[in-house]
C-alpha positions as CSV (number, residue, x, y, z in Angstrom):
1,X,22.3,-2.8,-6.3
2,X,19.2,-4.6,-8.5
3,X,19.1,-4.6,-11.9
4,X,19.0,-1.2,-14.1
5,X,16.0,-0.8,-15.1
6,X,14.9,1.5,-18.1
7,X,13.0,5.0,-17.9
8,X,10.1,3.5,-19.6
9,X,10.1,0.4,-17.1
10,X,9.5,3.1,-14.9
11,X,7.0,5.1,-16.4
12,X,4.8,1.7,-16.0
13,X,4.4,1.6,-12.3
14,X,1.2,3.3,-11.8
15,X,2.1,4.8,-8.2
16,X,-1.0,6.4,-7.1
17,X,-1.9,8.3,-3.5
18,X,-5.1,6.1,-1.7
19,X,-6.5,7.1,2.0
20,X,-6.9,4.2,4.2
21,X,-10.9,3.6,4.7
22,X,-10.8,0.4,6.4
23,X,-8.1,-2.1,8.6
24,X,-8.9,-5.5,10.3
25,X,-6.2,-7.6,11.5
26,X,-5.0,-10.7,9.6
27,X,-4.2,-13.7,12.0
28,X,-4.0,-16.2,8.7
29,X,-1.0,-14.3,7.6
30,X,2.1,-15.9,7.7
31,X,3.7,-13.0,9.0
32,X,2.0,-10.4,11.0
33,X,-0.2,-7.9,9.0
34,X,-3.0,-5.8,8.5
35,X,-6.0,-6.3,5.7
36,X,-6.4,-2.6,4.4
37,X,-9.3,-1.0,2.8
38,X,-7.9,2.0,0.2
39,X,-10.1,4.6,-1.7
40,X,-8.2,5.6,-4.5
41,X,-10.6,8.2,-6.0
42,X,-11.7,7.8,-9.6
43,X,-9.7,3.9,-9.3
44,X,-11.9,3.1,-6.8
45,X,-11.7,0.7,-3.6
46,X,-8.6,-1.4,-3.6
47,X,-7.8,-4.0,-0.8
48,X,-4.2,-5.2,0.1
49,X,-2.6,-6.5,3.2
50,X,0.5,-5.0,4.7
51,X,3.0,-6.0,7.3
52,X,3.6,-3.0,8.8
53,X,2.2,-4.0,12.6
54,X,5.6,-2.8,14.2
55,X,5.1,0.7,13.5
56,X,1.2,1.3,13.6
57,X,-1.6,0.9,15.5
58,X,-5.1,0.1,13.2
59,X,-6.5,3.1,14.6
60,X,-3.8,5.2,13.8
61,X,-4.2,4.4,10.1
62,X,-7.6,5.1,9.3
63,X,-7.9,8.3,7.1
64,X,-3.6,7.8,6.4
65,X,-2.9,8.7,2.8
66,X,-0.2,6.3,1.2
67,X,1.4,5.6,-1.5
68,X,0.9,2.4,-3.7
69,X,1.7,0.6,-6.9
70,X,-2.5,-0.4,-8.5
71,X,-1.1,-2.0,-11.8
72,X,0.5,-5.2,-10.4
73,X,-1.9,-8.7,-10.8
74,X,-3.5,-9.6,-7.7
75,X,-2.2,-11.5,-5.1
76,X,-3.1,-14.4,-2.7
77,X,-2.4,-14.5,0.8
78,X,-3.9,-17.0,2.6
79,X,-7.6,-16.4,1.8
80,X,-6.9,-12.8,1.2
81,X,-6.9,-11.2,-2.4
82,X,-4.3,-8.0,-2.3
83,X,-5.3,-5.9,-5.3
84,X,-2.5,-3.1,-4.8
85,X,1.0,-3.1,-2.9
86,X,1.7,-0.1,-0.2
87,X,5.3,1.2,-0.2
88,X,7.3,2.2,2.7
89,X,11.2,2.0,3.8
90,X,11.7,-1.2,5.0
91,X,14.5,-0.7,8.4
92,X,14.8,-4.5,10.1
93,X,11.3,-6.1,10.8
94,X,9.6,-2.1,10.6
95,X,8.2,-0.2,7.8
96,X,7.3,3.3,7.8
97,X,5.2,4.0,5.4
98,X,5.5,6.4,2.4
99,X,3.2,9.2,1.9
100,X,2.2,13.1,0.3
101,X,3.9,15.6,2.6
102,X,-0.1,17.5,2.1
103,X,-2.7,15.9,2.0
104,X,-3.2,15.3,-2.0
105,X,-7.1,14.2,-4.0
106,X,-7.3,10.1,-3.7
107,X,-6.0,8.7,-6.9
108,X,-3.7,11.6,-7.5
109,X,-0.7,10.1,-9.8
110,X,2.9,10.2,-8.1
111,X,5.7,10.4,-10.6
């Protein structure tokens, strides 16, 4: 088990729903990803690159809603700037990613 963390540690992880707008492939990835385009409503257009190749085809993601933390820094991969970070369950090498059960207004706040 990780560390216990604190309801207020958790009340600082701005999870937010997004609907994938955009996906290219990302051969200077390390491991193998997508770059994703997100439209998070009112938070606007966030990129951020995901590994999650196993499980989905790029045209099987476009118009996807997910869910995604949008308060971490930024982060570099390769020449790639990843404004948000996707969740999913992670089983082995695959991801499935997490998402609304209905389809929910981009930028909706999950708590």
């Amino acid at each position: 088990m990780n560390t216990e963390i604190t309801f207020e540690d958790f009340t600082k992880v701005d999870l937010r729903v997004g609907t994938i707008i955009g996906v290219n492939d990302f051969p200077e990835a390390r491991n193998p990803a997508y770059k994703l385009t997100i439209d998070f409503g009112a938070l606007g257009i966030k990129q951020s690159s995901a590994q999650i190749t196993t499980r989905y085809k790029m045209e099987d993601l476009l118009q996807k809603q997910i869910v995604a933390v949008v308060n971490f820094p930024c982060k570099q991969i390769a020449k790639f700037i990843s404004e948000c970070l996707i969740l999913g369950a992670v089983n082995g090498k695959d991801v499935i990613l997490l998402k609304p059960e209905n389809k929910v207004k981009n930028g909706s706040l999950v708590s």
